[in-house]
C-alpha positions as a Markdown table, in Angstrom:
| # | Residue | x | y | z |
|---|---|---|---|---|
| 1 | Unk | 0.0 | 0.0 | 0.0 |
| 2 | Unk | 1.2 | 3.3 | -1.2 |
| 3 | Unk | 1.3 | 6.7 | 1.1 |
| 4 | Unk | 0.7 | 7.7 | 4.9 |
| 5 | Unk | -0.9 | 4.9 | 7.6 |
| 6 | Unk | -4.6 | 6.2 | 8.5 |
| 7 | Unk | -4.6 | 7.2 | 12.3 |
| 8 | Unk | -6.6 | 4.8 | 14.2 |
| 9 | Unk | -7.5 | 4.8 | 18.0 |
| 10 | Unk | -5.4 | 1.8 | 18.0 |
| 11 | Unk | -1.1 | 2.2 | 18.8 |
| 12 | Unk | 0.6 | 0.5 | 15.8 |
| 13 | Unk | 4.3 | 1.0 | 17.3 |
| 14 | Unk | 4.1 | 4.9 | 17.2 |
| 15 | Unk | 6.1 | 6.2 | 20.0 |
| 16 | Unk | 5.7 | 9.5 | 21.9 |
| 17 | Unk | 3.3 | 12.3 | 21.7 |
| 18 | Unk | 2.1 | 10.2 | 17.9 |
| 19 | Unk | 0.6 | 7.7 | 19.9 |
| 20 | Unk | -0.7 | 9.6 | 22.7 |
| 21 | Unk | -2.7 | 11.3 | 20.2 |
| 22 | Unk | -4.0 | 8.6 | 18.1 |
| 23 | Unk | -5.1 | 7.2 | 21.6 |
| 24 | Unk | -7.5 | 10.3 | 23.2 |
| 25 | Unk | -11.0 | 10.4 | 22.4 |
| 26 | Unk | -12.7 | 12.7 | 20.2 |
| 27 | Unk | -14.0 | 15.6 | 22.2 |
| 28 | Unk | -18.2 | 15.6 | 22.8 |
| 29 | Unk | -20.2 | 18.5 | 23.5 |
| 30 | Unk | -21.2 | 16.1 | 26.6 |
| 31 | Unk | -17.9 | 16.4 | 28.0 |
| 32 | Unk | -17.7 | 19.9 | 28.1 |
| 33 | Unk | -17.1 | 22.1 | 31.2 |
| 34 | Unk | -19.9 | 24.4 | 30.4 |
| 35 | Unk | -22.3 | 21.9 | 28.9 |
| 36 | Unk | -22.1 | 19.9 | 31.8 |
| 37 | Unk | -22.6 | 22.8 | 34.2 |
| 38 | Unk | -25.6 | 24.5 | 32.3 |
| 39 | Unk | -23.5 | 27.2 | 30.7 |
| 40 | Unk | -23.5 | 26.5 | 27.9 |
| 41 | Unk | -25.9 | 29.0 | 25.7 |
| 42 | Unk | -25.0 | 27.3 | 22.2 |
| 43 | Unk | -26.8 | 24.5 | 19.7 |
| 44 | Unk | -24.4 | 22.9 | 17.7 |
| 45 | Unk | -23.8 | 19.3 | 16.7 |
| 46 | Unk | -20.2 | 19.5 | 16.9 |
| 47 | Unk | -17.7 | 21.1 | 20.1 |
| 48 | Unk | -17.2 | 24.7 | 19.5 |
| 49 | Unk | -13.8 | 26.5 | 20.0 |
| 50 | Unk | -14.5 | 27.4 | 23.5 |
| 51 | Unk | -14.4 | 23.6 | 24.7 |
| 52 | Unk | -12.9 | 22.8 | 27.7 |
| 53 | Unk | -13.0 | 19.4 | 29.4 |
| 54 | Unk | -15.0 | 18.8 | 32.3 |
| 55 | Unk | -13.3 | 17.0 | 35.7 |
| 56 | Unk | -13.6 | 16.7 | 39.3 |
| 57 | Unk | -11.3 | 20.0 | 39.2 |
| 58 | Unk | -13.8 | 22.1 | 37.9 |
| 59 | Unk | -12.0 | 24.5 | 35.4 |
| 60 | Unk | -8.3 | 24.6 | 35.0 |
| 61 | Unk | -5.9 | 26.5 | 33.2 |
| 62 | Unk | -4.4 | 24.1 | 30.4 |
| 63 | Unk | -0.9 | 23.3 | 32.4 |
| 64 | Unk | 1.8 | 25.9 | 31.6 |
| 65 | Unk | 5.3 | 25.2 | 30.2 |
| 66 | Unk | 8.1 | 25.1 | 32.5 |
| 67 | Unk | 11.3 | 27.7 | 32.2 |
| 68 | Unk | 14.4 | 26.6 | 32.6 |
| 69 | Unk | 17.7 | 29.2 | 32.9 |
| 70 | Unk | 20.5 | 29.1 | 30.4 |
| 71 | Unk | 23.4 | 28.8 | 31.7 |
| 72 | Unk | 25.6 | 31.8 | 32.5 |
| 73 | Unk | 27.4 | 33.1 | 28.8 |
| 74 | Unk | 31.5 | 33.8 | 29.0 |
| 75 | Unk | 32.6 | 36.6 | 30.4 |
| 76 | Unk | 35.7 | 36.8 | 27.7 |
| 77 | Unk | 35.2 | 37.0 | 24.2 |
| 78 | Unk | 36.5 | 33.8 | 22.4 |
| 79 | Unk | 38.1 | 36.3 | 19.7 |
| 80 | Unk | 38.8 | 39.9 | 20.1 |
| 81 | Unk | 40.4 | 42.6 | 17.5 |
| 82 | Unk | 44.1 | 43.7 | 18.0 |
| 83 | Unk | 45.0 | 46.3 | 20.5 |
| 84 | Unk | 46.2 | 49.7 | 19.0 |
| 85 | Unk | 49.8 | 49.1 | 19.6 |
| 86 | Unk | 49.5 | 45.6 | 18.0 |
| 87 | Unk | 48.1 | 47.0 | 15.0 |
| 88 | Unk | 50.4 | 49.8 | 14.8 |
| 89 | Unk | 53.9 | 47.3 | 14.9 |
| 90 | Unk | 51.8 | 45.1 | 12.2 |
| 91 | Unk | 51.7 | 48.2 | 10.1 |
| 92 | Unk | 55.2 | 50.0 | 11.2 |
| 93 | Unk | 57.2 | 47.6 | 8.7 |
């Protein structure tokens, strides 16, 4: 069979966040936050943009990315330009 695999529920080997994906349910106006909790002021057939999932959390920020420092940068330049005086006896031939 020629061309990409079809994405199925089921883990064929993929590894990582491939697999994790093919593996979550579809999201359902039913599991929404504000459907469940009567907030929800909207008829549609499918989730709308402002889905978020319902838990026993209530509603969460999605979970923010964590910072990490660099690590300090050198003080001294790897490469620097000639003093005056250098230049000066390169030139003073």
């Amino acid at each position: 069979m020629l061309g990409w695999p079809l994405l199925t529920g089921v883990d064929e080997g993929r590894t990582g966040s491939m697999a994790k994906r093919a593996a979550t349910k579809k999201a359902a106006c039913e599991d929404c936050f504000f459907h469940c909790n009567l907030l929800c002021a909207l008829d549609l057939a499918e989730p709308c943009a402002t889905f978020r999932p319902d838990g026993p959390d209530g509603l969460r920020p999605p979970q923010q990315l964590r910072f990490s420092f660099r690590q300090e940068r050198r003080t001294q330049a790897a490469w620097a330009f000639p003093s005056a005086q250098e230049q000066a006896a390169l030139h003073a031939s």
